[in-house]
C-alpha positions as CSV (number, residue, x, y, z in Angstrom):
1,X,-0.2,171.0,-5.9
2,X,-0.7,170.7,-2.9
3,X,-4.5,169.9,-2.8
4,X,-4.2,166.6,-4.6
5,X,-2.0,163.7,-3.2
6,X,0.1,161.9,-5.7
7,X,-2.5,159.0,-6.9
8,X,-4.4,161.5,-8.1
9,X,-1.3,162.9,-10.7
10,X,-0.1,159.7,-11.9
11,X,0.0,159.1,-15.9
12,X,-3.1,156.9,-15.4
13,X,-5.5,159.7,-13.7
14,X,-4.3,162.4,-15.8
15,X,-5.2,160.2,-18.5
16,X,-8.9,159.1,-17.1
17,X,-9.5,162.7,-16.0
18,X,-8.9,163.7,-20.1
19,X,-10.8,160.8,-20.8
20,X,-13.6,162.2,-19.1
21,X,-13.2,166.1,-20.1
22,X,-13.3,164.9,-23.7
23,X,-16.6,162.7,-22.7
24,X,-18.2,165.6,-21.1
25,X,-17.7,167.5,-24.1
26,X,-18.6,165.4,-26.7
27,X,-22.4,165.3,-24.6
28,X,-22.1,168.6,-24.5
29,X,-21.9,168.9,-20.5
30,X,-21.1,172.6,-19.8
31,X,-19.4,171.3,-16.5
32,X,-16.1,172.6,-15.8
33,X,-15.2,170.8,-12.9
34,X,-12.9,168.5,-15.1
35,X,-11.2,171.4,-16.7
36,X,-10.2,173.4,-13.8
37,X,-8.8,170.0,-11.9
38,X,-6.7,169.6,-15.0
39,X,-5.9,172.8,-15.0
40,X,-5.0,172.9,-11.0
41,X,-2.6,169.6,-11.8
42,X,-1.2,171.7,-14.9
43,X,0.0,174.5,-12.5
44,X,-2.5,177.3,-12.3
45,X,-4.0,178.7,-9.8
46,X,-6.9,178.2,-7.9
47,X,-7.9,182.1,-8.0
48,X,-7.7,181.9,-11.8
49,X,-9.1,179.0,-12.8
50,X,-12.4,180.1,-10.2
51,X,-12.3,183.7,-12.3
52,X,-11.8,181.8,-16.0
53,X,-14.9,179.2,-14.8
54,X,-17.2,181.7,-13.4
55,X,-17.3,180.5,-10.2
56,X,-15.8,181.4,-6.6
57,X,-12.6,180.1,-5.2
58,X,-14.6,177.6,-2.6
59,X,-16.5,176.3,-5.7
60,X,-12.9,175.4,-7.4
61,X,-11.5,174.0,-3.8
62,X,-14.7,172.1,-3.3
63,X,-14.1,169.9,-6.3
64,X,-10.2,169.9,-5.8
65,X,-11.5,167.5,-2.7
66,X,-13.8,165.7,-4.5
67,X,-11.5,164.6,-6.9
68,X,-8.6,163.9,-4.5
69,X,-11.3,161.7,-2.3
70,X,-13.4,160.3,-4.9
71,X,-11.3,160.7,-8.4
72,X,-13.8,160.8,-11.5
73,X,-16.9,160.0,-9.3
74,X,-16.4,162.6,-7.4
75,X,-16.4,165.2,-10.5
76,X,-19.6,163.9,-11.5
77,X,-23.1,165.7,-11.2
78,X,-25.6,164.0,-9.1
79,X,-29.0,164.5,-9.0
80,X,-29.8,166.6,-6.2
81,X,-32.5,164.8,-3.5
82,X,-35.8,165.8,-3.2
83,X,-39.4,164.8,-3.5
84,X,-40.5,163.7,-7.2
85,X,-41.8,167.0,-9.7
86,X,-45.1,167.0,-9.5
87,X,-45.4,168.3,-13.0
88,X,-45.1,165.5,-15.6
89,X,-43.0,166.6,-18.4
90,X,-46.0,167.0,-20.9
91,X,-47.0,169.9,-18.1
92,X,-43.8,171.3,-18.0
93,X,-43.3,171.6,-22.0
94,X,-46.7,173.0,-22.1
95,X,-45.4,175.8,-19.2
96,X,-42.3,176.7,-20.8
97,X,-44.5,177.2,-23.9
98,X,-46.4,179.8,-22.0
99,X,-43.9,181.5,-20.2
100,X,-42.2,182.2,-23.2
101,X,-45.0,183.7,-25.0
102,X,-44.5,186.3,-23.3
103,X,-47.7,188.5,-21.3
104,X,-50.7,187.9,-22.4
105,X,-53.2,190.9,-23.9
106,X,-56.8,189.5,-22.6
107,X,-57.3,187.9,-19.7
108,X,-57.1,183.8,-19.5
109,X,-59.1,181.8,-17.9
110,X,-57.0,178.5,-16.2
């Protein structure tokens, strides 16, 4: 255990980062970052857990030294930067509508 220092495996963290597992699940966040952490502080493997979550080893490491510098926070999923969509939602429903209609027959006009 190596990657984590030892405020990161006291009673209390182990107990937020379940805390939070349990939160992401119950919103139904597909995120396994707080899994495989637990799972690191449990004993296994970083080459396992990265094969069990789908993801590469780096990915696993990578939030190994989120945690360990930012705890919780740094498990969470930010919204990446960028400019604002320039679709509003409205648009977007009404594209994923016809995307998944599939091909068209006779030609559209837009």
């Amino acid at each position: 255990m190596e990657a984590l220092g030892a405020r990161r495996r006291t009673s209390t963290a182990l107990k937020k980062l379940r805390r939070f597992i349990r939160a992401a699940e119950k919103r139904g966040d597909l995120d396994c970052r707080g899994r495989a952490v637990l799972g690191y502080l449990e004993g296994r493997r970083v080459m396992e857990l990265a094969a069990e979550t789908g993801v590469t080893r780096g990915s696993v490491n990578r939030w190994l030294q989120w945690y360990e510098a930012l705890g919780i926070e740094g498990l969470l999923t930010a919204i990446p930067p960028g400019a604002a969509p320039k679709l509003t939602e409205e648009q977007r429903d009404e594209l994923t509508a016809v995307v998944e209609s599939g091909p068209l027959t006779t030609p559209v006009k837009l």
